[in-house]
N, CA, C and O atoms as CSV, one atom per row, in Angstrom:
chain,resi,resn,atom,element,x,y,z
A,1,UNK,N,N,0.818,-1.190,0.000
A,1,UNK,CA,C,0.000,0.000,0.000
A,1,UNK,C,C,0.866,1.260,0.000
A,1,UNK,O,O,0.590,2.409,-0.346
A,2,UNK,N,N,2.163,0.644,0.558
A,2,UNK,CA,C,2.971,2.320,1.276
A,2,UNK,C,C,3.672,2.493,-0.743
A,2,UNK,O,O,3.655,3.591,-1.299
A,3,UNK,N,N,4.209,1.165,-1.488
A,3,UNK,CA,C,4.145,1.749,-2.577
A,3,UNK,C,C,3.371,1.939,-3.746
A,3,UNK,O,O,3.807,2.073,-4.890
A,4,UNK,N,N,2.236,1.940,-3.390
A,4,UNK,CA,C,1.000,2.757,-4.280
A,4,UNK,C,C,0.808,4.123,-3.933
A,4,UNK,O,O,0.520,5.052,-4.688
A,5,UNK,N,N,0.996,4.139,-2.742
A,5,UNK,CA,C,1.052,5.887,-1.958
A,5,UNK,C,C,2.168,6.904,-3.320
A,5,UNK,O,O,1.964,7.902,-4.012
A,6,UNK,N,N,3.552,5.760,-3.096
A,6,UNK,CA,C,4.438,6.734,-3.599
A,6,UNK,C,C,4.363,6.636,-4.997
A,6,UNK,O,O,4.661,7.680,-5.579
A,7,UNK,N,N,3.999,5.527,-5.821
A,7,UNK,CA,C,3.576,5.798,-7.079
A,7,UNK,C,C,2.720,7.490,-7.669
A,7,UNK,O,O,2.966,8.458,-8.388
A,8,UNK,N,N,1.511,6.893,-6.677
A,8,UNK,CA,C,0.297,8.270,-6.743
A,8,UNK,C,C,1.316,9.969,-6.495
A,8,UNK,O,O,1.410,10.845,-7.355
A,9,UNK,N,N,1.754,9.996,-5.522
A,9,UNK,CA,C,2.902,11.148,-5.337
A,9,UNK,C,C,3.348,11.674,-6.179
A,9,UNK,O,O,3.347,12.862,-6.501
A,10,UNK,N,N,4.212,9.900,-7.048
A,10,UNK,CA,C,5.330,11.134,-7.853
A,10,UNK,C,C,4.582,11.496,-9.196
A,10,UNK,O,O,4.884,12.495,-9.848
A,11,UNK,N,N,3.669,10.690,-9.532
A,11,UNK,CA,C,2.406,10.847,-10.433
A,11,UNK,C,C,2.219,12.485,-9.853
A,11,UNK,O,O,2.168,13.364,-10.713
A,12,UNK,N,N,2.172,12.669,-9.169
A,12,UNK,CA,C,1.157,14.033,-9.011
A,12,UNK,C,C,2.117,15.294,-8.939
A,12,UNK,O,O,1.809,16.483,-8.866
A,13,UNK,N,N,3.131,14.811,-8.973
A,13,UNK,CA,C,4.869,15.727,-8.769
A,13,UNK,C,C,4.813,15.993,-10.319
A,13,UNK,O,O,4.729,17.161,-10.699
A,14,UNK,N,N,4.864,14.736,-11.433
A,14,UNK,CA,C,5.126,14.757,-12.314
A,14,UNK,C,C,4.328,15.859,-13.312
A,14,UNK,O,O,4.724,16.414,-14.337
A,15,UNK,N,N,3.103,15.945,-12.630
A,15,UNK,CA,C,1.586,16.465,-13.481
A,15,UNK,C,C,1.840,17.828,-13.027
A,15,UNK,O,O,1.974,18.650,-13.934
A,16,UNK,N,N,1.963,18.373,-11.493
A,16,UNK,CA,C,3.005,19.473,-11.414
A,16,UNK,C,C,3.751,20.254,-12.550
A,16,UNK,O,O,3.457,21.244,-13.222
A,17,UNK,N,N,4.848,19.406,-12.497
A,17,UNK,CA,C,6.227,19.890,-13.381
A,17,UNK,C,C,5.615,20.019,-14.625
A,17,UNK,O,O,5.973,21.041,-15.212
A,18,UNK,N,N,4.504,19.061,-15.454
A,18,UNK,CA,C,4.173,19.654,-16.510
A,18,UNK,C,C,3.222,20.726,-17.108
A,18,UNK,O,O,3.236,21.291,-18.201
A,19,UNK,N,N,2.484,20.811,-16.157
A,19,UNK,CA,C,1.883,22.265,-16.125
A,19,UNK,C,C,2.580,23.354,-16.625
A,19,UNK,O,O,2.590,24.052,-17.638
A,20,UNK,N,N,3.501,23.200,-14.946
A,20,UNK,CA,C,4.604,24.355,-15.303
A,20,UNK,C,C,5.378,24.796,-16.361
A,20,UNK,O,O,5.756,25.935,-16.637
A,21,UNK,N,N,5.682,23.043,-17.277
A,21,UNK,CA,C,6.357,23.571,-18.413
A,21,UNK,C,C,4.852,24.287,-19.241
A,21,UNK,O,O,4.972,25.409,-19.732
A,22,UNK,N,N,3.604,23.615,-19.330
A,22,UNK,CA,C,2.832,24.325,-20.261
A,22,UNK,C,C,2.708,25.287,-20.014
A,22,UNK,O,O,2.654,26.089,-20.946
A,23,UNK,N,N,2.598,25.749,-18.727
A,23,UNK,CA,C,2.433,28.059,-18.383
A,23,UNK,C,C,3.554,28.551,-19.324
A,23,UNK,O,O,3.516,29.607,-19.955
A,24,UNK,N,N,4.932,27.307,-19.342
A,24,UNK,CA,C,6.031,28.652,-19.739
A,24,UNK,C,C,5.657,28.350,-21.421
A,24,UNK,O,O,5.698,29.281,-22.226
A,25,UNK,N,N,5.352,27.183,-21.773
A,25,UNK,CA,C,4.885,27.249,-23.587
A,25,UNK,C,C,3.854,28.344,-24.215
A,25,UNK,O,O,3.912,28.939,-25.291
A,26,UNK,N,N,2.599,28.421,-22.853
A,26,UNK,CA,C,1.683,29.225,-23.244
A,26,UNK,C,C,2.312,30.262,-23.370
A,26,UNK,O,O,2.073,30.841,-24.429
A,27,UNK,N,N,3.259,30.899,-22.506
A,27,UNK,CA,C,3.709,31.948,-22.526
A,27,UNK,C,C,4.486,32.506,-23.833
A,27,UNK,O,O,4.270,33.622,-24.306
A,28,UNK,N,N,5.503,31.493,-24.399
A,28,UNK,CA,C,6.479,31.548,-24.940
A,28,UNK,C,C,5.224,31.775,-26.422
A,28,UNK,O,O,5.255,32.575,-27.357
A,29,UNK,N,N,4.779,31.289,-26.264
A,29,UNK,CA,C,3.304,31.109,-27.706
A,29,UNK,C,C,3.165,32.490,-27.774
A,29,UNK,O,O,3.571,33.000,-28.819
A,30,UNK,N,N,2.615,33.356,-26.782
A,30,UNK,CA,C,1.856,34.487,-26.285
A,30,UNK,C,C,2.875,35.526,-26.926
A,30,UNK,O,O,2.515,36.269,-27.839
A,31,UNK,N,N,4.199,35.544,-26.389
A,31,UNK,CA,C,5.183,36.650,-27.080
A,31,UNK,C,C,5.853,36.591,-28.562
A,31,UNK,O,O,6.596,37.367,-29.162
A,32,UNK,N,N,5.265,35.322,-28.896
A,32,UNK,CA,C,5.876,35.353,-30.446
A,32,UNK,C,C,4.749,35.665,-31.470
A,32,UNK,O,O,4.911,36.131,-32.598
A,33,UNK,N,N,3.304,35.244,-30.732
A,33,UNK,CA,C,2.529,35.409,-31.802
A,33,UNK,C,C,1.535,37.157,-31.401
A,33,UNK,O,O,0.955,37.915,-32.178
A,34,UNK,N,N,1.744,37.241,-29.741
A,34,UNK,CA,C,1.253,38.688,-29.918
A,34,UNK,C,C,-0.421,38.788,-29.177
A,34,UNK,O,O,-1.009,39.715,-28.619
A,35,UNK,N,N,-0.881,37.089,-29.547
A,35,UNK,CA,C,-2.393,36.732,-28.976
A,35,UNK,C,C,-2.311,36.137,-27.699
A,35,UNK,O,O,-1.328,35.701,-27.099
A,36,UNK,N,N,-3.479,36.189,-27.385
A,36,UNK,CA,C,-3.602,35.608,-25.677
A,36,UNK,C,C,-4.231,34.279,-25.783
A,36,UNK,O,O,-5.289,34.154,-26.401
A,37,UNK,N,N,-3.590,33.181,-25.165
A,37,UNK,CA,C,-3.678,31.891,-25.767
A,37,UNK,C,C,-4.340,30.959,-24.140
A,37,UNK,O,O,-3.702,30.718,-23.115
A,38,UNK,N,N,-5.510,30.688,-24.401
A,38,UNK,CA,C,-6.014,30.151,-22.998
A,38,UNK,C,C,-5.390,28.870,-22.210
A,38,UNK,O,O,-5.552,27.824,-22.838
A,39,UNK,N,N,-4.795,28.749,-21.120
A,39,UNK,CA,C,-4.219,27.505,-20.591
A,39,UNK,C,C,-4.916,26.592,-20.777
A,39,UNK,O,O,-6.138,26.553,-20.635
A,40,UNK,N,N,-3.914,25.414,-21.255
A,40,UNK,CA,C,-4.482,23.813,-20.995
A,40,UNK,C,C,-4.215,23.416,-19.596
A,40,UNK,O,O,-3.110,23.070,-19.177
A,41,UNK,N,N,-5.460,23.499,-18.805
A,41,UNK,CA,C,-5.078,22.811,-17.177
A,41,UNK,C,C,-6.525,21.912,-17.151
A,41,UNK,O,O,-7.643,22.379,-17.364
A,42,UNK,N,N,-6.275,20.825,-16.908
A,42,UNK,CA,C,-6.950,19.840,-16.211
A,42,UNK,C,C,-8.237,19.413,-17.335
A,42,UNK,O,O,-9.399,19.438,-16.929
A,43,UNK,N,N,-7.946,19.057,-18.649
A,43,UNK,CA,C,-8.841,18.598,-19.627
A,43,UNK,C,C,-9.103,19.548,-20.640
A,43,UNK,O,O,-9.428,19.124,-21.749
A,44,UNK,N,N,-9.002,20.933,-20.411
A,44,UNK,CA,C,-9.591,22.224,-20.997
A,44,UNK,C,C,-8.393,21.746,-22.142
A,44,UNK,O,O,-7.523,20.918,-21.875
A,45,UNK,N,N,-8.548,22.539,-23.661
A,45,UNK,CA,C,-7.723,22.672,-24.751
A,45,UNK,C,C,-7.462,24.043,-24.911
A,45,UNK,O,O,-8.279,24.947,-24.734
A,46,UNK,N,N,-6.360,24.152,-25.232
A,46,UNK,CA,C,-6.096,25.481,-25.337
A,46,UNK,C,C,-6.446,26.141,-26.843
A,46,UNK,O,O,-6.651,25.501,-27.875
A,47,UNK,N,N,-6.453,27.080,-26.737
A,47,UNK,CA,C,-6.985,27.694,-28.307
A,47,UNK,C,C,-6.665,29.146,-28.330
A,47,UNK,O,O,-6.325,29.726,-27.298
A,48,UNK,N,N,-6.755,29.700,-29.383
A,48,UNK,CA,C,-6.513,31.616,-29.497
A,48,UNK,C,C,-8.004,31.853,-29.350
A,48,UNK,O,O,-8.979,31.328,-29.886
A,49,UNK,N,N,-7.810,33.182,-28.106
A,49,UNK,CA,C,-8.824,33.441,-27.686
A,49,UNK,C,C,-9.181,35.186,-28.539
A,49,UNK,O,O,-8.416,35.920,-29.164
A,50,UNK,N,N,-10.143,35.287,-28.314
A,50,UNK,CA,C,-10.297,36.753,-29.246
A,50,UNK,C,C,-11.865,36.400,-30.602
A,50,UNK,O,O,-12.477,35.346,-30.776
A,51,UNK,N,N,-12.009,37.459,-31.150
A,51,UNK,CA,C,-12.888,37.851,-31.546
A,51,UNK,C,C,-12.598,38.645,-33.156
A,51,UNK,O,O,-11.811,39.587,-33.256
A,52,UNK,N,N,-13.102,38.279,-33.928
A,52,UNK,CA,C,-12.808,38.624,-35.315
A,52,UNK,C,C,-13.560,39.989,-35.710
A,52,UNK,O,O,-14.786,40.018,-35.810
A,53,UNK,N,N,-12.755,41.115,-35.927
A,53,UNK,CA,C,-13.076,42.466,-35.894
A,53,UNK,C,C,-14.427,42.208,-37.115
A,53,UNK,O,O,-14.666,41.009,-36.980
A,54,UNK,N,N,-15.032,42.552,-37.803
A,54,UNK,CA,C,-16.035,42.899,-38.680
A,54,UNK,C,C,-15.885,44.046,-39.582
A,54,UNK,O,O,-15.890,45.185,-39.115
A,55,UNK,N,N,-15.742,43.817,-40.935
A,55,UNK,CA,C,-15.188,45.289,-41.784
A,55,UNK,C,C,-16.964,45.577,-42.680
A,55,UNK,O,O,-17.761,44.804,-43.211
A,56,UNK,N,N,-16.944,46.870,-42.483
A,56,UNK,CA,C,-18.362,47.442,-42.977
A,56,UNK,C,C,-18.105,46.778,-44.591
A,56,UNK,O,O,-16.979,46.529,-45.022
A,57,UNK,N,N,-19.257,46.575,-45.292
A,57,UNK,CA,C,-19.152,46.812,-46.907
A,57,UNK,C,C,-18.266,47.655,-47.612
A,57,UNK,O,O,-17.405,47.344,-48.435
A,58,UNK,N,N,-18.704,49.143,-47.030
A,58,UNK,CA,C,-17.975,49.998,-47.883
A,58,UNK,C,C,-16.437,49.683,-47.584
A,58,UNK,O,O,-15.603,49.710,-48.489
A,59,UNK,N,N,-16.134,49.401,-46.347
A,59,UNK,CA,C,-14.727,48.842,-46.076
A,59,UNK,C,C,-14.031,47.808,-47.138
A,59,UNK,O,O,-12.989,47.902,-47.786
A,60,UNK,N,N,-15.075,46.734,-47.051
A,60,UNK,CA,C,-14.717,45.585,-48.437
A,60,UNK,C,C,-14.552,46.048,-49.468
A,60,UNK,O,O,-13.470,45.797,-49.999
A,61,UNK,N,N,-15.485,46.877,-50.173
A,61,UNK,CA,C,-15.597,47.125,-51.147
A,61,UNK,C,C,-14.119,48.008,-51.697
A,61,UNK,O,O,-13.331,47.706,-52.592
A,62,UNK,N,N,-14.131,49.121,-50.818
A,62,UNK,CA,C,-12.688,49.921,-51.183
A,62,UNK,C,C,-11.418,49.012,-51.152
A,62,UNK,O,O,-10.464,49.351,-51.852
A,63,UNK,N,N,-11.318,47.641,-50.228
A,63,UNK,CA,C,-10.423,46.943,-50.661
A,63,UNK,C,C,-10.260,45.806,-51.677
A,63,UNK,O,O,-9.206,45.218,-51.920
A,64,UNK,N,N,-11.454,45.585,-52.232
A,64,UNK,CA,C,-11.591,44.806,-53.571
A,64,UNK,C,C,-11.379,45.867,-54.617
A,64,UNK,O,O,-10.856,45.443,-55.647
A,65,UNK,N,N,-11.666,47.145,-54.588
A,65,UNK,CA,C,-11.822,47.942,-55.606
A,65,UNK,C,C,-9.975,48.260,-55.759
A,65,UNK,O,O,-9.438,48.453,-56.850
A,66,UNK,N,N,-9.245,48.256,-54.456
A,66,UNK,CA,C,-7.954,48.487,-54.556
A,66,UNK,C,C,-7.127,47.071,-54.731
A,66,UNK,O,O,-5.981,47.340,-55.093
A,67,UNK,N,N,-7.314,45.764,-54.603
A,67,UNK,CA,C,-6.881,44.800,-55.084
A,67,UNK,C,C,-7.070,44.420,-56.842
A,67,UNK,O,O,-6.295,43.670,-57.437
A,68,UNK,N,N,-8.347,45.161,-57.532
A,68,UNK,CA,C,-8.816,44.972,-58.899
A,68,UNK,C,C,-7.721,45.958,-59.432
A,68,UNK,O,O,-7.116,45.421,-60.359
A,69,UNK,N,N,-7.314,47.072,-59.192
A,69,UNK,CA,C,-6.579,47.986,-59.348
A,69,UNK,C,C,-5.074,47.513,-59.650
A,69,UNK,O,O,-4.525,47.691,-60.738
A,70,UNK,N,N,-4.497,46.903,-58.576
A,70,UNK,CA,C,-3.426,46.298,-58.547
A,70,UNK,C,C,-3.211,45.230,-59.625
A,70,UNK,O,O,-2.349,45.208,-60.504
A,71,UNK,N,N,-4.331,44.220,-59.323
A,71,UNK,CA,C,-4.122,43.314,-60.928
A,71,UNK,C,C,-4.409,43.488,-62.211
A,71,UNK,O,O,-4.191,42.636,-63.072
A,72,UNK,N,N,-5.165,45.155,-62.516
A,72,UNK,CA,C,-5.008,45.609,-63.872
A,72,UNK,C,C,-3.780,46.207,-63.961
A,72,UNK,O,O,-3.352,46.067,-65.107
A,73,UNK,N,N,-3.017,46.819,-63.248
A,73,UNK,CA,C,-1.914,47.513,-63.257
A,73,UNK,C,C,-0.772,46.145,-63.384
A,73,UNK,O,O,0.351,46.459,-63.778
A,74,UNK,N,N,-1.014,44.682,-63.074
A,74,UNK,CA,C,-0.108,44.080,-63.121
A,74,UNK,C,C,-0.177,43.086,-64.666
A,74,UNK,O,O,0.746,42.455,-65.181
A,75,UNK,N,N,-1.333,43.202,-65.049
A,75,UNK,CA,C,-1.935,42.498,-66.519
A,75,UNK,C,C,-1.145,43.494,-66.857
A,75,UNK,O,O,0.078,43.384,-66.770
A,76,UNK,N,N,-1.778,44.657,-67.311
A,76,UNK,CA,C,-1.400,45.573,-68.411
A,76,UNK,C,C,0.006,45.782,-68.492
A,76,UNK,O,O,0.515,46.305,-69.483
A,77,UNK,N,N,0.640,45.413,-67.534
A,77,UNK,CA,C,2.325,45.759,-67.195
A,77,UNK,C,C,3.320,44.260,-68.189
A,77,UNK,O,O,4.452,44.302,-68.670
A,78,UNK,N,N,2.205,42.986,-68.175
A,78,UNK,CA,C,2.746,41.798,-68.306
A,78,UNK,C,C,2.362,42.257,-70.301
A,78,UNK,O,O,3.292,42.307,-71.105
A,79,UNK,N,N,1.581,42.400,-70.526
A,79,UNK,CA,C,1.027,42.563,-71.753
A,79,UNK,C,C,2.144,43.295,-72.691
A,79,UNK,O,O,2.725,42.791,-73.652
A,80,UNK,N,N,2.304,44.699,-72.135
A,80,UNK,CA,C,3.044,45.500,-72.834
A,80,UNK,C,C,4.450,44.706,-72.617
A,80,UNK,O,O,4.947,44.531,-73.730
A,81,UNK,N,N,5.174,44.227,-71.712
A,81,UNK,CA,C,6.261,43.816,-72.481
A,81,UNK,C,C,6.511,42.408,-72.749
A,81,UNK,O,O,7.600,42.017,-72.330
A,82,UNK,N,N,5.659,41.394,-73.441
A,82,UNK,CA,C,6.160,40.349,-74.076
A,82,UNK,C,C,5.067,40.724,-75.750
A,82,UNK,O,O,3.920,41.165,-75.806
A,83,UNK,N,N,5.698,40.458,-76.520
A,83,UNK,CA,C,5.356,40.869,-77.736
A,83,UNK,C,C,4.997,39.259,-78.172
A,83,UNK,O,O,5.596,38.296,-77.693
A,84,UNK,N,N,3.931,39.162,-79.146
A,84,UNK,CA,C,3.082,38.034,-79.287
A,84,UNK,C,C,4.278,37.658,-80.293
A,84,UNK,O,O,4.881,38.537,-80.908
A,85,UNK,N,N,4.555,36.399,-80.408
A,85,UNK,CA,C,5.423,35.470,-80.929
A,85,UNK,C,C,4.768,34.367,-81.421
A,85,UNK,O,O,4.184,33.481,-80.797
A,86,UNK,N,N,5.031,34.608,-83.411
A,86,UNK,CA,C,4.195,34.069,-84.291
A,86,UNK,C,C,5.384,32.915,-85.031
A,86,UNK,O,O,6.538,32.961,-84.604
A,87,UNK,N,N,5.123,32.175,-85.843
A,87,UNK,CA,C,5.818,31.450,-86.799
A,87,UNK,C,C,5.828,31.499,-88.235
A,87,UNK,O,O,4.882,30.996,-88.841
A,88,UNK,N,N,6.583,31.929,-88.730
A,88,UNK,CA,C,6.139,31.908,-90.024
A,88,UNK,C,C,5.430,30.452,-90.793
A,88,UNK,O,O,5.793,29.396,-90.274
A,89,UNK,N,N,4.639,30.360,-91.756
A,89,UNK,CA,C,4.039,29.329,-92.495
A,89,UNK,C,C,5.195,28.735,-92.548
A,89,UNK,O,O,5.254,27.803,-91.747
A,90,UNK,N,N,6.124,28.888,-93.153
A,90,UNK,CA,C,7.549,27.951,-93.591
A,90,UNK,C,C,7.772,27.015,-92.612
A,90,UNK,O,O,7.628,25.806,-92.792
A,91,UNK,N,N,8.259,27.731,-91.167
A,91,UNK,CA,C,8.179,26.934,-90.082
A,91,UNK,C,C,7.539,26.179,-89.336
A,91,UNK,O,O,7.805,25.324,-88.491
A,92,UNK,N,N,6.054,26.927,-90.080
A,92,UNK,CA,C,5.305,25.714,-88.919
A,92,UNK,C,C,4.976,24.687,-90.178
A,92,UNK,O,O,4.073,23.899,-89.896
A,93,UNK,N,N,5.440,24.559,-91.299
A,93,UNK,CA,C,5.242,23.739,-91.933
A,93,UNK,C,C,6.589,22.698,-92.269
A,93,UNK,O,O,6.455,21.690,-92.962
A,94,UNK,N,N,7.586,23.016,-91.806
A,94,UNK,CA,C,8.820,22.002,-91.525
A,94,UNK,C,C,8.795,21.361,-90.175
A,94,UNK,O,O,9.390,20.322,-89.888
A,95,UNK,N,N,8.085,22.042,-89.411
A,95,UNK,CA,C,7.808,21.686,-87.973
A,95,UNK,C,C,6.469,20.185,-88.170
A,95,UNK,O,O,6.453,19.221,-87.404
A,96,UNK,N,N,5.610,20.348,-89.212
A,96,UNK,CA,C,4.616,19.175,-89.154
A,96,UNK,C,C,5.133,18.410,-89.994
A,96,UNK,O,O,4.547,17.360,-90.258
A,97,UNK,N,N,6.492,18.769,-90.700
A,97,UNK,CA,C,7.078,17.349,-91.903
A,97,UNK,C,C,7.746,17.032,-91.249
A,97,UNK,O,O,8.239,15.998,-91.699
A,98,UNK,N,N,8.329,17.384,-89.949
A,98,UNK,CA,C,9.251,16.704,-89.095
A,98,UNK,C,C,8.312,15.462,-87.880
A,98,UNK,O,O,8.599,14.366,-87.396
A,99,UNK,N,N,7.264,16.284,-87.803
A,99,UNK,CA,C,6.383,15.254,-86.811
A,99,UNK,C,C,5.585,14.108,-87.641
A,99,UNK,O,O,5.323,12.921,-87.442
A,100,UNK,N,N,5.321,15.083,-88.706
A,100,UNK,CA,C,4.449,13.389,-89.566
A,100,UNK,C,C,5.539,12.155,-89.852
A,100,UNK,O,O,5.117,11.004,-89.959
A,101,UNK,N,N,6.958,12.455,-89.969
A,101,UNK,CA,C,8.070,11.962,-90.380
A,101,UNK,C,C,8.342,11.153,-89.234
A,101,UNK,O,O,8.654,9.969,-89.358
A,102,UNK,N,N,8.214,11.889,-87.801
A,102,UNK,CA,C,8.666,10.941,-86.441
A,102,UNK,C,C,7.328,9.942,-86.101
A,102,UNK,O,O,7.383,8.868,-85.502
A,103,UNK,N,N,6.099,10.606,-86.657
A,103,UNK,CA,C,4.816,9.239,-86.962
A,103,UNK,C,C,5.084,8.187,-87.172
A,103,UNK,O,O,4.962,7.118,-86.574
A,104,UNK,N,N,5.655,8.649,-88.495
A,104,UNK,CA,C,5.642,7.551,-89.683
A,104,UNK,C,C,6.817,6.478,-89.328
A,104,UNK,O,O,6.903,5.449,-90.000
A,105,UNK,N,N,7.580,6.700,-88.422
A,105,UNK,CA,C,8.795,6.021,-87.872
A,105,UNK,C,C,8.684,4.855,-86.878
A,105,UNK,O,O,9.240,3.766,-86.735
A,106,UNK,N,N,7.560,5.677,-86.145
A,106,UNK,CA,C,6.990,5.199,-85.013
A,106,UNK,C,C,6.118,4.066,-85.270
A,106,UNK,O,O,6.128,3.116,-84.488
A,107,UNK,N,N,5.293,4.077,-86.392
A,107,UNK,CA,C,4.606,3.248,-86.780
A,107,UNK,C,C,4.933,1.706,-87.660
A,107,UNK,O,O,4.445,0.580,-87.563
A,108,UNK,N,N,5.845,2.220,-88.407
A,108,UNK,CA,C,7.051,1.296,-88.952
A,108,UNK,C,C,7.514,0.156,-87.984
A,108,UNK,O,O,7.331,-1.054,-88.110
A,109,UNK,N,N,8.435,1.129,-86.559
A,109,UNK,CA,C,8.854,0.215,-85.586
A,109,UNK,C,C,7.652,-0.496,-84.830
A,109,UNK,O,O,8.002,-1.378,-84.046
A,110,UNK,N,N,6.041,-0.206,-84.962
A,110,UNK,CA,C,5.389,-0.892,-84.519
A,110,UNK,C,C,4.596,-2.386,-85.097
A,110,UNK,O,O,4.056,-3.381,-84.614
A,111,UNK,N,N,5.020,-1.638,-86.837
A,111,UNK,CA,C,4.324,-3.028,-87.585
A,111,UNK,C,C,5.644,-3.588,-87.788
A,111,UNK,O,O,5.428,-4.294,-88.773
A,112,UNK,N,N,6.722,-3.720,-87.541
A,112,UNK,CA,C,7.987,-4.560,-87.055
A,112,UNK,C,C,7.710,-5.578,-86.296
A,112,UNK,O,O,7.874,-6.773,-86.542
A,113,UNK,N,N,7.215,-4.995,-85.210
A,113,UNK,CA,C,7.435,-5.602,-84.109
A,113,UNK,C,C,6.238,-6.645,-83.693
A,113,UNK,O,O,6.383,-7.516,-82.835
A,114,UNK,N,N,4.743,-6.365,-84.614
A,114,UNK,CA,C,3.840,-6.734,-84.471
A,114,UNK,C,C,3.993,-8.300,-84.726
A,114,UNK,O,O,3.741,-9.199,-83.924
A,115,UNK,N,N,4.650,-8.461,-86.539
A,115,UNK,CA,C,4.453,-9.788,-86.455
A,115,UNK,C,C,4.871,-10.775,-85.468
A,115,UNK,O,O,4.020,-11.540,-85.014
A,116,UNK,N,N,6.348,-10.862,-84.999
A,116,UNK,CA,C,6.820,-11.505,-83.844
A,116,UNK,C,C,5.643,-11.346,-82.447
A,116,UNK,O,O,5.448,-12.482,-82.015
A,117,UNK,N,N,5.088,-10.631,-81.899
A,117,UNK,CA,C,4.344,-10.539,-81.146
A,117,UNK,C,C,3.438,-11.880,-81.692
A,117,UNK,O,O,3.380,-12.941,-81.071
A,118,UNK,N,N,2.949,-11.688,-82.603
A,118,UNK,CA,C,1.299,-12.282,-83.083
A,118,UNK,C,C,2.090,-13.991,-83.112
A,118,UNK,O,O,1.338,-14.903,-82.769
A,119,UNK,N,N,3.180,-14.279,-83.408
A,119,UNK,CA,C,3.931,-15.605,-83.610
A,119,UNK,C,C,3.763,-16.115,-81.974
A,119,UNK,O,O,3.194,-17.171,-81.698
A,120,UNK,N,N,4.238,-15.372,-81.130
A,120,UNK,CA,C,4.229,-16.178,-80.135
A,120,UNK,C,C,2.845,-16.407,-79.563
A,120,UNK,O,O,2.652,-17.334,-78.776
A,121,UNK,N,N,1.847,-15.558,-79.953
A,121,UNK,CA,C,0.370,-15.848,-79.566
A,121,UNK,C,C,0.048,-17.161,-79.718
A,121,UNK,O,O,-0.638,-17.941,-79.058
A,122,UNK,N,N,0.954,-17.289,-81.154
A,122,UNK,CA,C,-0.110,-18.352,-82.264
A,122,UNK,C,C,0.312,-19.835,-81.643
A,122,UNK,O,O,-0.379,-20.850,-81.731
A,123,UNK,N,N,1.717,-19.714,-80.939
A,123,UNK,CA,C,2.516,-20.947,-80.897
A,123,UNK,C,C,1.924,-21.759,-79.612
A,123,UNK,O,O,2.394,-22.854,-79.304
């Protein structure tokens, strides 16, 4: 019984000491982030405590109207300096005799390869 006593003790020494470290975490939380952060003691969870300010319409609105602002100013900025980049007919027409050509290659090495395939089916 006398060591179940001291089990329970240092159990309760131990639950102590960790508190203490959680006051100094809450704390350490509290000065980096600036918010007031409610203790975890005895089942409770801790969480950021506080209340989410509320911005009027016209508030929203002047900051959507100044974010729309910003991304026409950043379109129109992207626009003016890349200049549309065309191909001439010539090129894009050596460009499709080169791909019908890597087709036609492709297809070759496939009816190659077909008959041997179809042989071992048959055997």
């Amino acid at each position: 019984m006398a060591n179940f006593v001291r089990v329970v003790t240092q159990l309760q020494a131990e639950r102590g000491r960790l508190e203490q470290d959680l006051r100094k975490l809450v704390q350490a939380i509290t000065a980096l982030t600036g918010s007031t952060v409610n203790s975890t003691v005895r089942g409770r969870s801790s969480r950021v405590s506080g209340t989410r300010s509320r911005l009027s319409a016209a508030a929203r609105e002047r900051i959507a109207a100044a974010q729309r602002a910003r991304w026409a100013k950043v379109r129109a900025t992207t626009k003016a300096q890349k200049p549309k980049r065309t191909l001439s007919s010539a090129a894009r027409n050596r460009i499709a005799a080169a791909q019908r050509a890597r087709w036609a290659k492709v297809r070759q090495q496939k009816l190659r390869k077909e008959p041997a395939s179809q042989q071992k089916k048959a055997a």
